[in-house]
Residue frames relative to the residue before (quaternion, step in Angstrom):
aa qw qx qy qz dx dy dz
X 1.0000 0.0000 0.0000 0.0000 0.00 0.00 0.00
X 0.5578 -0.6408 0.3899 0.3554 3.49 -1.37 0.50
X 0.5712 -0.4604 0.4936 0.4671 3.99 -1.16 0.04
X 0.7779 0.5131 -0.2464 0.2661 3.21 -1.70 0.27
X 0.4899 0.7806 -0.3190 0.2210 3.33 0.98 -0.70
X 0.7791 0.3677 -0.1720 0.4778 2.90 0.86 -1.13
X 0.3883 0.6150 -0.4357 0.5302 3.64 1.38 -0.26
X 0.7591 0.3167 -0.4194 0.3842 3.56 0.04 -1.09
X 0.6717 0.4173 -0.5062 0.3441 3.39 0.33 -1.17
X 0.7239 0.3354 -0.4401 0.4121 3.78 -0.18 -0.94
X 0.3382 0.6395 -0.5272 0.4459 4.19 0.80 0.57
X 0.6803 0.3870 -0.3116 0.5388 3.25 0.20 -1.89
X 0.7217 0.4955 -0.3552 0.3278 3.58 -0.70 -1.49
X 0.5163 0.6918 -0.2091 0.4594 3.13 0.77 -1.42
X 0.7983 0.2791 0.0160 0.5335 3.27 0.16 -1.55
X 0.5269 0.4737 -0.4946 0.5033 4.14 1.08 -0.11
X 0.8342 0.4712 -0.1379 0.2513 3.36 0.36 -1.87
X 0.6316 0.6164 -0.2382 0.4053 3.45 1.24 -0.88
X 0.8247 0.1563 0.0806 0.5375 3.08 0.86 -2.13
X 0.3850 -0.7576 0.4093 0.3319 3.91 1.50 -0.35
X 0.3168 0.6914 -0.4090 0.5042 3.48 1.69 0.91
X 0.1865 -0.8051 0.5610 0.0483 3.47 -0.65 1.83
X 0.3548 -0.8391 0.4121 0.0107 3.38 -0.94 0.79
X 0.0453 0.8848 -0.4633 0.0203 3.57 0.87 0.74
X 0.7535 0.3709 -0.2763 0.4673 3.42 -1.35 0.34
X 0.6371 -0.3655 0.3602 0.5751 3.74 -1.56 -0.56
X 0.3307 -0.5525 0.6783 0.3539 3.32 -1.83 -0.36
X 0.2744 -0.8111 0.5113 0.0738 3.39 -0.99 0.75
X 0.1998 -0.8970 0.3929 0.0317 3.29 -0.25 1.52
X 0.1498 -0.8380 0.4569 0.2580 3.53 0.54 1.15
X 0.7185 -0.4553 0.4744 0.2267 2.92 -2.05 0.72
X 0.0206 -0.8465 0.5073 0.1603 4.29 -0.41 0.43
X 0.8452 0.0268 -0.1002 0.5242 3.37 -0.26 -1.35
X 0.8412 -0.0195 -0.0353 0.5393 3.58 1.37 -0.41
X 0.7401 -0.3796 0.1745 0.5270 3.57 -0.84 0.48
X 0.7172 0.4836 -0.1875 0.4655 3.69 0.80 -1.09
X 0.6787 0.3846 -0.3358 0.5278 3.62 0.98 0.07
X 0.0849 -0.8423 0.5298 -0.0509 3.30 -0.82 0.85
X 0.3461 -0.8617 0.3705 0.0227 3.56 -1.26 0.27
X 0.4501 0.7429 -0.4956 -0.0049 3.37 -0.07 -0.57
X 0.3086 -0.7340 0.6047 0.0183 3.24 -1.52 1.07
X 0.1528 -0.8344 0.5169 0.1149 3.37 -1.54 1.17
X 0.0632 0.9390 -0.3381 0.0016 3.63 0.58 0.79
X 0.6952 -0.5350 0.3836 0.2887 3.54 -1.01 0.79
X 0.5860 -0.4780 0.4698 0.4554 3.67 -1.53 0.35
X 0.7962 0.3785 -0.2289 0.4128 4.12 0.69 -0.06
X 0.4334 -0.7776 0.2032 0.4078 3.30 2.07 0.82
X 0.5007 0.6497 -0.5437 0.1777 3.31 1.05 0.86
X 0.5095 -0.7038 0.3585 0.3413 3.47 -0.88 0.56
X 0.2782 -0.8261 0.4847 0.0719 3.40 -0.91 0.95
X 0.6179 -0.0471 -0.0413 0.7837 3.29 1.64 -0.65
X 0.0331 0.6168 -0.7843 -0.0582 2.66 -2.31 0.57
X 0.3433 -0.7558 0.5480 -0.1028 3.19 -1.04 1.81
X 0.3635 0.7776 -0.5109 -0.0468 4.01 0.10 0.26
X 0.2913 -0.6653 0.6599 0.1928 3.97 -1.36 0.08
X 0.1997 -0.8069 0.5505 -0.0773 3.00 -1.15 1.68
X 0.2975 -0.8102 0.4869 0.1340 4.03 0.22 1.31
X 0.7210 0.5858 -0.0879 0.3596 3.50 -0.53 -0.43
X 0.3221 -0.7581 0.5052 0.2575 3.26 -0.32 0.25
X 0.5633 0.5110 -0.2902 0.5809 3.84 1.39 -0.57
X 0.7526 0.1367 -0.3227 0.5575 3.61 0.63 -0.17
X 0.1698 0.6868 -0.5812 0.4021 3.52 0.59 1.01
X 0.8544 0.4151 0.1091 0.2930 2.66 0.39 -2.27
X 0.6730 0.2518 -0.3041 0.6255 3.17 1.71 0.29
X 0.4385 0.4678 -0.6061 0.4706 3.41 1.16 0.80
X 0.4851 0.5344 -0.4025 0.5630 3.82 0.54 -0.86
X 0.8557 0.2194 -0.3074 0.3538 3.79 -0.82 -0.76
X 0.6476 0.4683 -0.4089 0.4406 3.39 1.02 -0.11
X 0.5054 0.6456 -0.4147 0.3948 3.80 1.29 -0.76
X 0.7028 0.4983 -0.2556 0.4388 3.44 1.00 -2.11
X 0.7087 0.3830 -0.3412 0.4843 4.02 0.57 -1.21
X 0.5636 0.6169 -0.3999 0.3766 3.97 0.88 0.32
X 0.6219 0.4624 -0.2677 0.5724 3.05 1.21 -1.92
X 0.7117 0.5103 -0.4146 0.2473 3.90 0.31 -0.89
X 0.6888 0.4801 -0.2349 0.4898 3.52 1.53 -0.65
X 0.7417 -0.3947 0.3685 0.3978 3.50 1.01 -0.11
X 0.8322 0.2662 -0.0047 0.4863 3.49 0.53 -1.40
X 0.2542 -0.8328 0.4868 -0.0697 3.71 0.71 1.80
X 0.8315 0.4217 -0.0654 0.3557 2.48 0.13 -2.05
X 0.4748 0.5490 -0.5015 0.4708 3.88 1.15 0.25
X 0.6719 0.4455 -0.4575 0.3752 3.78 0.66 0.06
X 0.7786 -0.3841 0.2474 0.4302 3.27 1.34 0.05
X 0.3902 -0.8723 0.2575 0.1435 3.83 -0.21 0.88
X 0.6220 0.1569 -0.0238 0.7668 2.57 2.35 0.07
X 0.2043 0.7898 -0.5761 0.0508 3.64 -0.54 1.00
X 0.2198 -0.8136 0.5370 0.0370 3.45 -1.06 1.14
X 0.0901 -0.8166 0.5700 -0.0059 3.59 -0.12 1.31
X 0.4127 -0.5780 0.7022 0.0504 3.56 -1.56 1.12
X 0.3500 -0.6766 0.6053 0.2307 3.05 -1.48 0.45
X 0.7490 0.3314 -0.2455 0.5186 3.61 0.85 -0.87
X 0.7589 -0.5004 0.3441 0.2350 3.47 -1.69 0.87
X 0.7409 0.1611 -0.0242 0.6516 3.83 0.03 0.19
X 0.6707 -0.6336 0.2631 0.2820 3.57 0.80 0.60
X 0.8880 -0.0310 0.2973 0.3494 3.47 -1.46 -0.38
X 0.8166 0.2165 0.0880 0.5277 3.84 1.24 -1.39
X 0.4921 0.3267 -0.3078 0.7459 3.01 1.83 0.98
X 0.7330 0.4419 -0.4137 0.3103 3.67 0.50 0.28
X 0.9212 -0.2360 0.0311 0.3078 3.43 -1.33 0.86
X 0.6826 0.4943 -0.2157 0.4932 3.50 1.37 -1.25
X 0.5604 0.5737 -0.2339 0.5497 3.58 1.43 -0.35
X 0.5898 -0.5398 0.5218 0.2973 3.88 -1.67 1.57
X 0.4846 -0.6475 0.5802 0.0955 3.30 -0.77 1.10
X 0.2000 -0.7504 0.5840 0.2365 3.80 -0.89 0.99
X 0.7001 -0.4926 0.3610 0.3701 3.46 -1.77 0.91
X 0.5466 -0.6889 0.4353 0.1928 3.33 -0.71 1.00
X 0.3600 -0.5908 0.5970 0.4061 4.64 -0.37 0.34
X 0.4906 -0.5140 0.6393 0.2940 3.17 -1.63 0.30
X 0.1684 -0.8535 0.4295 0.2423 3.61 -0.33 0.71
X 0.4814 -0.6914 0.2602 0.4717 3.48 -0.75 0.29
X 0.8193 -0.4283 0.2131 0.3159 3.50 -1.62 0.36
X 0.5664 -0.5224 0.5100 0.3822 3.50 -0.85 0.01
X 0.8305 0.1349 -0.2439 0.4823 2.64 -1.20 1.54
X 0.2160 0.7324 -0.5735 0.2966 4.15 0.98 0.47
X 0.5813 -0.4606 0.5598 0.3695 3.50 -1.58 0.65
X 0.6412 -0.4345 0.4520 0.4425 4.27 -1.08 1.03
X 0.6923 0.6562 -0.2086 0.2157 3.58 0.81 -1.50
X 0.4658 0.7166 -0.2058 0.4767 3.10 2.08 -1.06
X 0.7974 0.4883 -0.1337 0.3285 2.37 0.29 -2.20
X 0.5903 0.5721 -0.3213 0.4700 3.71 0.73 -1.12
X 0.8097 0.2667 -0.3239 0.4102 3.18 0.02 -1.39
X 0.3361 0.7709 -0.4171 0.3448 3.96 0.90 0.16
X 0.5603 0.7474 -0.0149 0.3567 2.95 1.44 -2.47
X 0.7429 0.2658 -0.0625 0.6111 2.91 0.39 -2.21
X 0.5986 0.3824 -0.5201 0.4743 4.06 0.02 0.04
X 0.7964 0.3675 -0.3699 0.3064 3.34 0.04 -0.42
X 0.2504 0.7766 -0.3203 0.4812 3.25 1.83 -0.29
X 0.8375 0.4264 -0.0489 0.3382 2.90 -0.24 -1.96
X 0.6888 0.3963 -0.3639 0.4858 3.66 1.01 -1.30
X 0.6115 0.6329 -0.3636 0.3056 3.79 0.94 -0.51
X 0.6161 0.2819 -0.3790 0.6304 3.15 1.07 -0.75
X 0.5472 0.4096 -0.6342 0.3615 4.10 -0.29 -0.27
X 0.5465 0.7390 -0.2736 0.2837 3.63 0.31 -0.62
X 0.8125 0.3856 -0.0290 0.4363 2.79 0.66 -1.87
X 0.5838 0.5441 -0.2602 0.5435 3.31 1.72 -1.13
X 0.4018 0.5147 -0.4744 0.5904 4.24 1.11 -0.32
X 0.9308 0.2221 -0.2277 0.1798 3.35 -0.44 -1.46
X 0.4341 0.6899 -0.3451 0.4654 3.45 2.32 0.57
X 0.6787 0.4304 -0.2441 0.5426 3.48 1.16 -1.36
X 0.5758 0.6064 -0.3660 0.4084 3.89 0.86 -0.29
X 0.7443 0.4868 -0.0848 0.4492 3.14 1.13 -1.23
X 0.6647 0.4067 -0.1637 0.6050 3.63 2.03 -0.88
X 0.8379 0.2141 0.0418 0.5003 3.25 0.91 -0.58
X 0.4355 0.6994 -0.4966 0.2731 3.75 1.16 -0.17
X 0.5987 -0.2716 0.4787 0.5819 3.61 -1.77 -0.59
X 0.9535 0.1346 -0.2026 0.1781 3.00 -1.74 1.28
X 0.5516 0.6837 -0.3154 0.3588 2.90 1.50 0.22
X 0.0639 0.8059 -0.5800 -0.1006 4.04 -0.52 0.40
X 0.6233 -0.5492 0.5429 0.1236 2.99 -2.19 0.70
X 0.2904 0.6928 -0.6537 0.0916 3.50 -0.08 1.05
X 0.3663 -0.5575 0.6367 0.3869 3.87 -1.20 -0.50
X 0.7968 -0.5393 0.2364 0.1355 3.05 -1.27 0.77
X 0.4896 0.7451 -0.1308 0.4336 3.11 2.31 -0.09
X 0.6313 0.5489 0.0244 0.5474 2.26 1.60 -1.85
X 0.6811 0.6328 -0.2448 0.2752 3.74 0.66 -0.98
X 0.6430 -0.6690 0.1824 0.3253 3.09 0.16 1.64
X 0.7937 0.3022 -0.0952 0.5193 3.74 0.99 -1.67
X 0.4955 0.7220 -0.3883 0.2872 3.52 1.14 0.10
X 0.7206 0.1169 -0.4027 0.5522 3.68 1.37 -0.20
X 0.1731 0.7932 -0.3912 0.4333 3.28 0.27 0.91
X 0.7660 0.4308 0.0131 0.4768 2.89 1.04 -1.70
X 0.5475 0.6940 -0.0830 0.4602 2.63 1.54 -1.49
X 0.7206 0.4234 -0.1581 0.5258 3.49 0.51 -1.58
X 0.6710 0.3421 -0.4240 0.5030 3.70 0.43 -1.08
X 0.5807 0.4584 -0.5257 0.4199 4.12 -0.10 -0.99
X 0.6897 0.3821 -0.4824 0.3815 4.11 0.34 -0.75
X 0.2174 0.9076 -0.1778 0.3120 3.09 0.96 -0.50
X 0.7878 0.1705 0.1095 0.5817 3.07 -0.19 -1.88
X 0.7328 0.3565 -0.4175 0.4020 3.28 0.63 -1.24
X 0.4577 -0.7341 0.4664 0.1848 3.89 0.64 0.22
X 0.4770 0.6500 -0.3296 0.4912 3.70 1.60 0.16
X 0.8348 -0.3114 0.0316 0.4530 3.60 -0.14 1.45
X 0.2238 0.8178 -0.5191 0.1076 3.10 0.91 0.99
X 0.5446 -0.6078 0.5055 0.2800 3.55 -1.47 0.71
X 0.3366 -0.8135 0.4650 0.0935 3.13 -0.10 1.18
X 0.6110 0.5187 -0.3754 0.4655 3.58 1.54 0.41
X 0.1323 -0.8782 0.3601 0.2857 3.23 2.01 -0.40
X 0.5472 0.4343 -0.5644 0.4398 3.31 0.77 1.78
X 0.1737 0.7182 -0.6526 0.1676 3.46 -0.14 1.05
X 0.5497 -0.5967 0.5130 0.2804 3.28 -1.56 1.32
X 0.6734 -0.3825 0.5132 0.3699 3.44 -1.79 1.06
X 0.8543 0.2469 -0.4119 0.1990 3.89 -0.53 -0.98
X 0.5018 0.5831 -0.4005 0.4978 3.64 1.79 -0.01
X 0.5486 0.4767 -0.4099 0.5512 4.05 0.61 -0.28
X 0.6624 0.4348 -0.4298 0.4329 3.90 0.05 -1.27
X 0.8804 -0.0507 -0.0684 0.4665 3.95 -1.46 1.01
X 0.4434 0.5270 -0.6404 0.3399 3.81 0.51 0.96
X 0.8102 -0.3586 0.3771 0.2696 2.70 -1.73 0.45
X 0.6865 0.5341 -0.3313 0.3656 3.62 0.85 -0.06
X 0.7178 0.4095 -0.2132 0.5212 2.98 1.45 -1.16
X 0.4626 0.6669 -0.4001 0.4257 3.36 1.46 -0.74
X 0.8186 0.2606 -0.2404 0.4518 3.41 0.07 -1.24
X 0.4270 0.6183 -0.4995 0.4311 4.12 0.88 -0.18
X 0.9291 0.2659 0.0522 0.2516 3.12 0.29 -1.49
X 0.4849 0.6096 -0.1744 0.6024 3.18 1.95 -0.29
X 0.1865 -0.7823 0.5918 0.0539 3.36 -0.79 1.83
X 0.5200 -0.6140 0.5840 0.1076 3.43 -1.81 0.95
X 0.1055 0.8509 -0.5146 -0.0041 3.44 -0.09 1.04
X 0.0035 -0.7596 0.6501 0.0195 3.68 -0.69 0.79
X 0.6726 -0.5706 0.4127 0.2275 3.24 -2.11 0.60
X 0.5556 -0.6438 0.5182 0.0909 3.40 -1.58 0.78
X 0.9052 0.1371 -0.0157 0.4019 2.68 0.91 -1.32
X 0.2148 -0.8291 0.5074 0.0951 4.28 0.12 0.86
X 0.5958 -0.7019 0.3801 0.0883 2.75 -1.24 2.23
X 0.5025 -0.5996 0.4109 0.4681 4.27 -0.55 -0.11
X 0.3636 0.5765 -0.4664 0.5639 3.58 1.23 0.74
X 0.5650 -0.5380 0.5616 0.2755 3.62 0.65 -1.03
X 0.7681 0.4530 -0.2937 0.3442 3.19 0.54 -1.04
X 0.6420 -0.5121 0.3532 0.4481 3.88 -0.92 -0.11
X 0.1146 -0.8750 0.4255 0.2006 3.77 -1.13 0.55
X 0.4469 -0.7132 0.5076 0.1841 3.49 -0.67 1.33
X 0.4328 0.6437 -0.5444 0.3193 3.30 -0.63 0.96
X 0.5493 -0.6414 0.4015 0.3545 3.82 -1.02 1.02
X 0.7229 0.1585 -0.3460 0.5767 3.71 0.54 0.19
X 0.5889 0.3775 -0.5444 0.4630 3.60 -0.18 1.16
X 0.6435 0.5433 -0.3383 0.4199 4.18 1.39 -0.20
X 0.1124 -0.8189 0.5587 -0.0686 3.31 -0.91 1.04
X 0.0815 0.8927 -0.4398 -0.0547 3.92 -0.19 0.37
């Protein structure tokens, strides 16, 4: 699947509930400081900005979304990194990561090439990656057979819904037709799907410590 997805939907919604601003079509997440950062902006009839949504690939721009969030939150003015930020682990997103046919590798140049080689190597391979990736984006947005629905709309989505109440066995509708917006955050799916995370690691009080490298689920 492509990157982003879930950025847009909570965009649209985001952008229904808050400000009452419908969104048709894709959202388009512009490219910023580098291919792997991205953007998209929602802004008022007086260009002020009302949301800002961005997706960070990469572990290296992970890591300067994080240091810019923390040196934000510390001054006051978070929310200028964005009100929503979705971060990838793999480089070029979602369709460059592991679960995806690997592209034929360049022959690289020899040991010991002129710097000049090497570079311009760099920037071809650079270049065929992102041609690549952009094929396996416009295929995926726009190929033969593909359609644009939101996640509401998607044929197997209450379905899904209903059976998970289901199993979890937690007020279920014993007609097994309840409407999608009564299933989304009840107590069925919540507890079906919702993980329980507790500490590893216990403080010189004894007690248990909360902290992102001491959670495990």
């Amino acid at each position: 699947a492509d990157s982003g997805g879930f950025a847009e939907f909570v965009f649209r919604e985001a952008a229904r509930e808050l400000f009452q601003k419908d969104i048709s079509g894709s959202v388009n997440l512009v490219v910023k400081q580098n291919e792997d950062m991205r953007e998209v902006v929602l802004k008022d009839d007086k260009q002020r900005v009302l949301l800002k949504f961005v997706s960070a690939y990469g572990f290296r721009n992970i890591q300067n979304v994080i240091r810019k969030v923390v040196k934000a939150s510390s001054e006051g003015v978070g929310q200028e990194c964005g009100h929503f930020i979705e971060i990838m682990a793999c480089p070029g997103g979602c369709v460059n990561g592991g679960g995806q046919a690997l592209a034929p590798k360049l022959v690289p140049p020899p040991p010991g090439s002129a710097p000049d080689v090497v570079k311009a190597h760099a920037d071809v391979t650079r270049d065929e990656r992102r041609r690549r990736l952009d094929e396996l984006e416009a295929s995926l947005r726009s190929g033969g057979g593909v359609a644009v629905v939101t996640p509401a709309d998607h044929p197997l989505v209450l379905p899904i819904y209903r059976e998970i109440q289901r199993l979890a066995a937690v007020h279920s509708d014993s007609s097994g037709q309840a409407e999608l917006s009564s299933l989304i955050g009840g107590t069925a799916v919540r507890s079906f799907l919702g993980a329980q995370w507790r500490s590893l690691k216990v403080g010189a009080d004894g007690k248990l410590v909360v902290g992102t490298s001491a959670l495990r689920w």
